[in-house]
MDTraj code that builds the backbone (N, CA, C; nanometers):
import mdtraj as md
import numpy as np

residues = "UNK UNK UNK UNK UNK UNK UNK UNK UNK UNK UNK UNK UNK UNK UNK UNK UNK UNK UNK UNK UNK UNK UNK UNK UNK UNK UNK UNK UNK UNK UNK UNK UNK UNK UNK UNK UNK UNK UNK UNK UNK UNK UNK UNK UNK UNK UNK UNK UNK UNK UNK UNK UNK UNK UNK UNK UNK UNK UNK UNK UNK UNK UNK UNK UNK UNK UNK UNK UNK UNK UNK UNK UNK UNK UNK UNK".split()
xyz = np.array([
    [-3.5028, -5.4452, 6.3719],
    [-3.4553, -5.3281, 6.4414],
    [-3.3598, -5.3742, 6.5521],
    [-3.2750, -5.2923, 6.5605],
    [-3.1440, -5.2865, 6.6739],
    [-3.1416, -5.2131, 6.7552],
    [-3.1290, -5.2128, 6.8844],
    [-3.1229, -5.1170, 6.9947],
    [-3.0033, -5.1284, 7.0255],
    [-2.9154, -5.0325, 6.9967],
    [-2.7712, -4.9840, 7.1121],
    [-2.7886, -4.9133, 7.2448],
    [-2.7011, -5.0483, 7.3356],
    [-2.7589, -5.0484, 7.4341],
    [-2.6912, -4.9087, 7.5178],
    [-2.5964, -4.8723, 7.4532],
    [-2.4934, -4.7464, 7.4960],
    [-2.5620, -4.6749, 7.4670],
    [-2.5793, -4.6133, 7.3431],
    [-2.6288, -4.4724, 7.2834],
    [-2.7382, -4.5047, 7.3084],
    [-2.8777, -4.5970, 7.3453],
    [-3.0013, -4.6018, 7.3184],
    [-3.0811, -4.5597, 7.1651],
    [-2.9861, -4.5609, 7.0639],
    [-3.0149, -4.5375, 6.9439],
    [-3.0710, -4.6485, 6.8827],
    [-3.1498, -4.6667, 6.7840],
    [-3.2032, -4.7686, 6.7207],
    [-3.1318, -4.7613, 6.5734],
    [-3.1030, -4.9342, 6.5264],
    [-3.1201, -4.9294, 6.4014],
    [-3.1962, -5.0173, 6.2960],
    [-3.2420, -4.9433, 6.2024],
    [-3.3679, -5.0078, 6.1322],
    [-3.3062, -5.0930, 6.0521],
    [-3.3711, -5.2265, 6.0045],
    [-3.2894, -5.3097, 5.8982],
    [-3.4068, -5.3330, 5.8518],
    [-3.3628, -5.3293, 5.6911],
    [-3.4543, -5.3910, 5.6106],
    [-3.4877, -5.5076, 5.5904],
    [-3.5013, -5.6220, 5.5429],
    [-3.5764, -5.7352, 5.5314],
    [-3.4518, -5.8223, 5.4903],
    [-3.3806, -5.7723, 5.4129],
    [-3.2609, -5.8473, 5.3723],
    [-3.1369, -5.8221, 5.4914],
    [-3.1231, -5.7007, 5.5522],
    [-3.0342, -5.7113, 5.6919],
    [-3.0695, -5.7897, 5.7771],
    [-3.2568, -5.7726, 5.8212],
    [-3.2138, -5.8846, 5.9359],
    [-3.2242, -6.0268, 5.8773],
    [-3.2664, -6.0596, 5.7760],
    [-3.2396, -6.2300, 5.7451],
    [-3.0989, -6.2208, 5.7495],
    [-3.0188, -6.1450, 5.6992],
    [-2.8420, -6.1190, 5.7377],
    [-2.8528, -6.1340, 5.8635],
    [-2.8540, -6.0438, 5.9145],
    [-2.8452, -6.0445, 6.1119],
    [-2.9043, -6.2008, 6.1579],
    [-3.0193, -6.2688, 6.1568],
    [-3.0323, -6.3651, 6.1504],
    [-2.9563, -6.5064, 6.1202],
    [-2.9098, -6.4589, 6.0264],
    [-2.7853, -6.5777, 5.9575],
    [-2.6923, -6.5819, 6.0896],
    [-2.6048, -6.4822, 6.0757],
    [-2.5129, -6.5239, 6.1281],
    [-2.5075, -6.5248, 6.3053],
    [-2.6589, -6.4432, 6.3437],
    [-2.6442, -6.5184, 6.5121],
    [-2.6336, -6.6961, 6.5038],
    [-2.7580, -6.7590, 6.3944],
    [-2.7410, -6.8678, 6.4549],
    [-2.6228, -6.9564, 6.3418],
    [-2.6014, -6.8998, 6.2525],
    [-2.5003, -6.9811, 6.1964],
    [-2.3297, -7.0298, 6.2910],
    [-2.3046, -7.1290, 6.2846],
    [-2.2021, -7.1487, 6.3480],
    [-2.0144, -7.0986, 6.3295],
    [-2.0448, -7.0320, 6.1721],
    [-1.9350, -6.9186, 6.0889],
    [-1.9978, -6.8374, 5.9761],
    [-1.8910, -6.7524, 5.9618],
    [-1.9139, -6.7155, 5.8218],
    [-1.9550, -6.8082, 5.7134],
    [-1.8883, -6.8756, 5.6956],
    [-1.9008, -7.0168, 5.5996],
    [-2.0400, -7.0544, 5.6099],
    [-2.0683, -7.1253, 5.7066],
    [-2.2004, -7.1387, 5.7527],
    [-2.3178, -7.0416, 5.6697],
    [-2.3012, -6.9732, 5.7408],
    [-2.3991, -6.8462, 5.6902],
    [-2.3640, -6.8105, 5.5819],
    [-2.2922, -6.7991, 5.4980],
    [-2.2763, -6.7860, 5.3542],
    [-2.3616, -6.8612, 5.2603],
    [-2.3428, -7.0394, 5.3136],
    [-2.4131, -7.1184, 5.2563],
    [-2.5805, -7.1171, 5.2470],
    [-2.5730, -7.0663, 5.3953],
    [-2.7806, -7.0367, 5.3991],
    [-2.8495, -6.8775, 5.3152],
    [-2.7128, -6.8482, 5.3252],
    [-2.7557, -6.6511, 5.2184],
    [-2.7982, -6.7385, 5.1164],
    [-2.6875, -6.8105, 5.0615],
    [-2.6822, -6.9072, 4.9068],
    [-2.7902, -6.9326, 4.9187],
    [-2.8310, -7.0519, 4.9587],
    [-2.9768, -7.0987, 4.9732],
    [-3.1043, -6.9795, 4.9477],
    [-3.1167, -6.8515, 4.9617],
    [-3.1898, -6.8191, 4.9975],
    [-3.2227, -6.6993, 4.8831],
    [-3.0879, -6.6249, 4.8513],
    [-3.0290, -6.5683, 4.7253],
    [-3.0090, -6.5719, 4.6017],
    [-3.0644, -6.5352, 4.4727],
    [-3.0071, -6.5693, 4.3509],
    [-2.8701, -6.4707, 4.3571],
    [-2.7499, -6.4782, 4.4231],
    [-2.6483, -6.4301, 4.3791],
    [-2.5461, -6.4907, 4.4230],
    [-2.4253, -6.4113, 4.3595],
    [-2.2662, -6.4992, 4.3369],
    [-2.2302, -6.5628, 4.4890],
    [-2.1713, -6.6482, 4.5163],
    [-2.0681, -6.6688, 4.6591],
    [-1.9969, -6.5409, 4.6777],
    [-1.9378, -6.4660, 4.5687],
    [-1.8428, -6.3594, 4.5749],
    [-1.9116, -6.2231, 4.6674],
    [-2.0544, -6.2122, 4.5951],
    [-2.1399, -6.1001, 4.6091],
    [-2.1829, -6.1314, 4.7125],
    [-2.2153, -6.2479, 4.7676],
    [-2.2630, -6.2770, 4.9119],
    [-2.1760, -6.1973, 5.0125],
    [-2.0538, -6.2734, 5.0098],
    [-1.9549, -6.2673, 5.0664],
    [-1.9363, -6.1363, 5.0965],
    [-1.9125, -6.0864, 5.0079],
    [-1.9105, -5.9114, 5.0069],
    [-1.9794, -5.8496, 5.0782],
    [-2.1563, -5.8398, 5.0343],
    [-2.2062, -5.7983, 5.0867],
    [-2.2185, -5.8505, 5.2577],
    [-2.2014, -5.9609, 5.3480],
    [-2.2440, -5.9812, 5.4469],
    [-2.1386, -5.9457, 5.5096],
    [-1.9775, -5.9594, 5.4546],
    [-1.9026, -5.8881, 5.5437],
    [-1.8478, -5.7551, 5.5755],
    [-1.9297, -5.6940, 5.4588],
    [-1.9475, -5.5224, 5.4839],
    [-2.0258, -5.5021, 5.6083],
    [-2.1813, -5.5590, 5.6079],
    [-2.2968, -5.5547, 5.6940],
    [-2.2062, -5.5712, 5.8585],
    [-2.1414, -5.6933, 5.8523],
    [-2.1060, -5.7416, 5.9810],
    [-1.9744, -5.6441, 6.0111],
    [-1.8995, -5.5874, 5.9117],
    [-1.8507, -5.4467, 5.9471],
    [-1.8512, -5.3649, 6.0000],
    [-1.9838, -5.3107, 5.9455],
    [-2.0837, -5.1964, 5.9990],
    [-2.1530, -5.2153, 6.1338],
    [-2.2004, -5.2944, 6.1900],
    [-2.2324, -5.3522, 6.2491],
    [-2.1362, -5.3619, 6.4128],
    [-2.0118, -5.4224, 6.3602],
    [-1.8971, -5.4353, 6.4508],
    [-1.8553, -5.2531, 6.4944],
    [-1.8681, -5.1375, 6.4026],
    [-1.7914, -5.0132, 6.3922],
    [-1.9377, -4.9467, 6.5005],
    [-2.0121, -5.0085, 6.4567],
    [-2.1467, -4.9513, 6.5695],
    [-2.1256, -4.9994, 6.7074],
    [-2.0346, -5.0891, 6.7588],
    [-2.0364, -5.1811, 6.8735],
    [-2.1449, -5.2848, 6.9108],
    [-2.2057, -5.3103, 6.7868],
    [-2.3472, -5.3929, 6.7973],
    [-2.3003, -5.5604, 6.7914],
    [-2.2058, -5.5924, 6.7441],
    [-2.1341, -5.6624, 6.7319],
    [-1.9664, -5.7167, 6.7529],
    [-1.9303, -5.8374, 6.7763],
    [-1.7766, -5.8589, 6.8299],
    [-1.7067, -5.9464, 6.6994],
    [-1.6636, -5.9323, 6.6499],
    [-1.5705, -6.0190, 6.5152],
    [-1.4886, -6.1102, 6.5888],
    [-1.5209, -6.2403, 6.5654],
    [-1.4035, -6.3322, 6.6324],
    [-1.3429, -6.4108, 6.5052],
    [-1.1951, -6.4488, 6.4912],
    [-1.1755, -6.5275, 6.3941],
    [-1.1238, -6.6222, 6.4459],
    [-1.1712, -6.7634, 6.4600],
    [-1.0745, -6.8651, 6.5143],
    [-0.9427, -6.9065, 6.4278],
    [-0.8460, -6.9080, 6.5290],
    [-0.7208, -6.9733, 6.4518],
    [-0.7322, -7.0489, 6.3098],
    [-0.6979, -7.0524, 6.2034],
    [-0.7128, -7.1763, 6.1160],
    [-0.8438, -7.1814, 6.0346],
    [-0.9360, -7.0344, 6.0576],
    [-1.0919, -7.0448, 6.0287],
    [-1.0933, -6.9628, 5.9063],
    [-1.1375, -6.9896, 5.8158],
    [-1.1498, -6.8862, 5.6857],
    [-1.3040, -6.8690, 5.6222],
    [-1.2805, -6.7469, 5.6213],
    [-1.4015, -6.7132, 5.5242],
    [-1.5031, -6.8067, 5.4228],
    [-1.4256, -6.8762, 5.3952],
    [-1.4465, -6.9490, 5.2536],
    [-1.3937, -6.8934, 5.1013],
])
top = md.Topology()
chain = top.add_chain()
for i, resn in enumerate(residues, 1):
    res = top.add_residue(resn, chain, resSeq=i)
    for name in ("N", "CA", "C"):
        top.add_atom(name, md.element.get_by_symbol(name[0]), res)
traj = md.Trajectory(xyz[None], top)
């Protein structure tokens, strides 16, 4: 669960969001955290991919989150 600290609204995540949400606080990139979804996932790099950067989307459009891309840094 997520608390917005603006609206005081909560949001619920299921079991697979917050091991998502999880990933990528402590992962050090996307990349990063792609590789530990992998690990953890029977599915594609593609479908990973997809799915975690929709989540971190959604996420960012809520203000729950800040998207940084370093210069020179790619997705994978």
């Amino acid at each position: 669960m997520i608390l917005d600290l603006e609206t005081e609204a909560y949001l619920g995540l299921n079991p697979s969001a917050r091991f998502m949400l999880e990933t990528i606080v402590e992962a050090p990139s996307i990349a990063d955290g792609l590789a530990r979804l992998g690990k953890h996932y029977e599915a594609t790099e593609a479908t990973l991919k997809t799915d975690l950067l929709a989540f971190v989307r959604q996420l960012s459009a809520r203000g729950l989150v800040d998207i940084a891309m370093p210069v020179g840094n790619d997705v994978g």
